[in-house]
N, C-alpha and C positions, 0 to 999 in steps of 0.2 A: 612490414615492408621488406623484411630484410629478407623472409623465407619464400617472399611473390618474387624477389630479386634472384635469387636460387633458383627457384621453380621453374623460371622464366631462363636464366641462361643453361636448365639444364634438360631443357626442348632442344631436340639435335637439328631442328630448323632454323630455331633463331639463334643457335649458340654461332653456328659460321659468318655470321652477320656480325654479332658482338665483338668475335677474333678478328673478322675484315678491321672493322673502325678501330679496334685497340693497333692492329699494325698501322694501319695509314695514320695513326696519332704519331707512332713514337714514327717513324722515318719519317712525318712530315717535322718532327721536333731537330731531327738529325739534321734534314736535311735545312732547317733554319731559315732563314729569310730570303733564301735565293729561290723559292718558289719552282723548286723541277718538280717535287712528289704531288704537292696541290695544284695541278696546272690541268688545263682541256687537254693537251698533248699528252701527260702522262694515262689521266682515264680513255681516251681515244685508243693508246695503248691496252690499257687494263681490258677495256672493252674487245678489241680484236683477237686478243690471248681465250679471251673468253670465249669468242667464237670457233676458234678454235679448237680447245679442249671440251666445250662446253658439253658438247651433239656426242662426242665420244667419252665421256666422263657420264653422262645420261642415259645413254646406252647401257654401259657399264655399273651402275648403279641400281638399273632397275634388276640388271640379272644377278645383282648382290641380292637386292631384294624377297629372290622368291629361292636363297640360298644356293644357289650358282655363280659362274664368270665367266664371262664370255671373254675369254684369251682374243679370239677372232679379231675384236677392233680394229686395230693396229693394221691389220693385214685387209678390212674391211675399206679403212679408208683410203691406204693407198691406191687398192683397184677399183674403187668407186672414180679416185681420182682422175685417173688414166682413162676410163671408161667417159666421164665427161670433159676431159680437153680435146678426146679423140673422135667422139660421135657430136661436138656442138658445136661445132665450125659455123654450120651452116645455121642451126637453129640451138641457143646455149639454153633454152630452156628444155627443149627435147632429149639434148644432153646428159641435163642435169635430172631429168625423170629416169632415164636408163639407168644412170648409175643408181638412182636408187632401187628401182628394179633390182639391178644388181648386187646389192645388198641385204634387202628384201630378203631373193631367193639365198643369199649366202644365208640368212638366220633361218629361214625355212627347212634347207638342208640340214646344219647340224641340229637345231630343235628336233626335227621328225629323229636323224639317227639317235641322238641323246634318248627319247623317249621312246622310239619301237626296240630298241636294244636294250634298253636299263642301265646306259653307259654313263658316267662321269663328264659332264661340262668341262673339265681341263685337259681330260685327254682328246677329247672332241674338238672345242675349239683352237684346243694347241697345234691341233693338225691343220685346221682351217686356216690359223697365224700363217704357216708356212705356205699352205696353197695359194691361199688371196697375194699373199708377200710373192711367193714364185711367179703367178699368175702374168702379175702387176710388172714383173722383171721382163716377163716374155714379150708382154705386150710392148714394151717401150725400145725391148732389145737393150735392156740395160743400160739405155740414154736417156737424158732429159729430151720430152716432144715440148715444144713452142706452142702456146695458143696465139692464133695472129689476130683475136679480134681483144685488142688493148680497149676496144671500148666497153667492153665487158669489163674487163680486169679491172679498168679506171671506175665502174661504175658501181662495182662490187663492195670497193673499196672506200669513194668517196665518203669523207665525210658528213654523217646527218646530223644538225642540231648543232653540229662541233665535235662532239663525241662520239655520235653513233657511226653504223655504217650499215648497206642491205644486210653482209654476215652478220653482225653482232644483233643488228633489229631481228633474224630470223632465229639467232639462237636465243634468243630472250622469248619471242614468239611458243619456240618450241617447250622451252621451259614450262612455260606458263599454261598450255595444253596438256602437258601431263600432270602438271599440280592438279587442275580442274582433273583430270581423267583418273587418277589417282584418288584424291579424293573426293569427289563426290559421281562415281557411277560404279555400278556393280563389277567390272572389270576389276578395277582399281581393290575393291575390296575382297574379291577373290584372289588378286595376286599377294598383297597383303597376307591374306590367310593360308596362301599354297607356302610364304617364305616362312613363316612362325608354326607353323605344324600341317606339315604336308600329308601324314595320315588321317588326322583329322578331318582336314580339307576335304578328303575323300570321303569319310563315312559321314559329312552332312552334305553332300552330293555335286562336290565341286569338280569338274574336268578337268583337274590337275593336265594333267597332259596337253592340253588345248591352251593355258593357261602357259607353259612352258615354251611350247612350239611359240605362241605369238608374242612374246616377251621376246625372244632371239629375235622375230622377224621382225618387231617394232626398235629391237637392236642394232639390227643392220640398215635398216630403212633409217634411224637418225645419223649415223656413224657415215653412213654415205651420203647424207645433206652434208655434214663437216668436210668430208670429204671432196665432193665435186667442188661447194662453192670457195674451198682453199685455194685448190687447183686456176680455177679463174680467178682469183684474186692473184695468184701468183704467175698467172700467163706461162703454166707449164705442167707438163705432168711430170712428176721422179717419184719414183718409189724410195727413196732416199731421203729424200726431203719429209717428207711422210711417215716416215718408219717409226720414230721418235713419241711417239703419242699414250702408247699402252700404259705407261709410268705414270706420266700427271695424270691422265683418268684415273685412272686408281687411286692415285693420291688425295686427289680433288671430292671423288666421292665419299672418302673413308675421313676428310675435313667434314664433308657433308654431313655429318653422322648415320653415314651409313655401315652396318655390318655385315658382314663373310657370314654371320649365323641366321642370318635373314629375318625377312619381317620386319625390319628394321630400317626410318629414315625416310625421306620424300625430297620429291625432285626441287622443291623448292631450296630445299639445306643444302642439296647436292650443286645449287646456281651458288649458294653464299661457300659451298667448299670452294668451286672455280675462282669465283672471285678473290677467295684470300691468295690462292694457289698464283693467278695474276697477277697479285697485286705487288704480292713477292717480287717475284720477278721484275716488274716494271719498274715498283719503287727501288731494287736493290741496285738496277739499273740505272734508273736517275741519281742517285746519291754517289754512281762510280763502283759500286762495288762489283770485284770481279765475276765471269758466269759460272767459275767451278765453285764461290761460294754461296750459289744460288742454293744448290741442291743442299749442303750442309744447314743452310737457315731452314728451308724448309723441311727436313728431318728432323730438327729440332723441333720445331712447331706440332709436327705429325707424333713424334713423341710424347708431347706434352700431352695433345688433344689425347692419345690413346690409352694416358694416363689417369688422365681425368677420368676418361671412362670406366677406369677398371672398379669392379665389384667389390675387390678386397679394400681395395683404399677405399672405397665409398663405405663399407663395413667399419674400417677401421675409426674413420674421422667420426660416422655416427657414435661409436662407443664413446669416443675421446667426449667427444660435447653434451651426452650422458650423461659423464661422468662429471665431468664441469660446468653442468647446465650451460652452454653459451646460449 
């Protein structure tokens, strides 16, 4: 029982599932009988964070995946933003297809230069951070633009069930699209295979390159749904507002168990990284505790997780139990 109990939390799917409920235990214990961390109000919370990080965290995760990073994000979804508060006046659904257009071609672009050049994903996308970031500055002339249809905003956001909302239903949606596409279709298993040995890949006849190219474009095509529909949630476009996102993706995937060495992790661990990553937040929020101690809880945590993982300790404890038959 004891080694299915191991086996089982040391699946990088289910282990951010396991960390989620062990946090939401002890701040529900903290938080005591006054009911803020166990409330609909706080998962409504947990929920919206989610949809937020979630599309940009997913993005980001898959281009862990096939041993890349897509820096870009960040800069992806503040002009996805801009691009749908500014074209959906009239039609918020038309809007919100542009921008992803627009993100689309933003992973298109650096995909193709990364692969017809044999260039580096971080210098590539680092560049793209800035342009999409400047882009986004231009377009708004370095103001916050007003969306004047509140009825989007109100609609985006309402509450579903109590908890949910369209964002969060649509990043749960998207989640679960690439778990399926991930595993279980040939895509999924050649991306797989391009992140855990990319020469390989090549000599049993995989299009690495194709394989590269539409990882980035299915990068920015997600990053730019988080995108637009934040922007109508928040009845505005600011590249400012926006900006702040590259960090907990990152964080949230590499909860997810995903690795920088690729090959490594699935979109479903990467939904249980967001939600621990959320839940942080929300519950550190309801119990009062300040936001600059956000980040330090969660660097602990990121810590912990990435100790866990480490090889030497996992050698070392093997010997130890060895040696002590435990």
């Amino acid at each position: 029982m004891t080694r299915r109990l191991r086996a089982l939390l040391a699946d990088p799917t289910v282990r951010p599932f396991a960390v989620l409920a062990l946090i939401t235990i002890i701040l529900g214990i903290i938080d005591g009988s006054r009911g803020r961390v166990l409330s609909a109000n706080t998962a409504y919370d947990v929920l919206q964070q989610f949809a937020t990080i979630g599309p940009v965290a997913l993005g980001l995760g898959l281009s862990m995946m096939v041993k890349e990073f897509d820096l870009s994000v960040g800069g992806v979804l503040s002009l996805a933003g801009c691009v749908a508060v500014m074209t959906g006046e009239t039609n918020p659904v038309l809007g919100l297809l542009l921008a992803i257009a627009v993100g689309g071609l933003a992973g298109l672009a650096q995909g193709s230069i990364m692969t017809w050049l044999n260039l580096s994903s971080i210098g590539v996308t680092l560049g793209g951070l800035l342009t999409f970031g400047g882009l986004s500055y231009f377009l708004t002339g370095n103001t916050t633009i007003a969306f004047e249809r509140l009825d989007v905003a109100l609609a985006v956001n309402a509450p579903v069930l109590e908890i949910f909302s369209v964002r969060s239903l649509t990043a749960i949606f998207l989640f679960l699209v690439a778990a399926f596409v991930v595993s279980w279709t040939r895509f999924g298993r050649d991306l797989l295979a391009v992140g855990s040995d990319r020469r390989a890949a090549i000599v049993v006849g995989i299009r690495v390159d194709h394989i590269l190219i539409a990882v980035f474009v299915i990068s920015g095509a997600l990053t730019a749904i988080g995108g637009g529909l934040l922007s109508y949630g928040l009845a505005a476009a600011s590249p400012v507002a926006l900006a702040d996102t590259l960090v907990p993706g990152a964080a949230a995937a590499i909860l997810g168990g995903v690795s920088l060495s690729g090959g490594k992790g699935r979109p479903l661990g990467i939904a249980g990284g967001v939600l621990v990553l959320s839940m942080l937040r929300s519950g550190l929020t309801a119990i009062g505790v300040p936001p600059f101690a956000h980040w330090i809880v969660t660097a602990g945590v990121l810590f912990a997780v990435g100790i866990l993982d480490s090889e030497e300790l996992n050698r070392r404890v093997y010997s130890i139990r060895h040696v002590y038959r435990w």
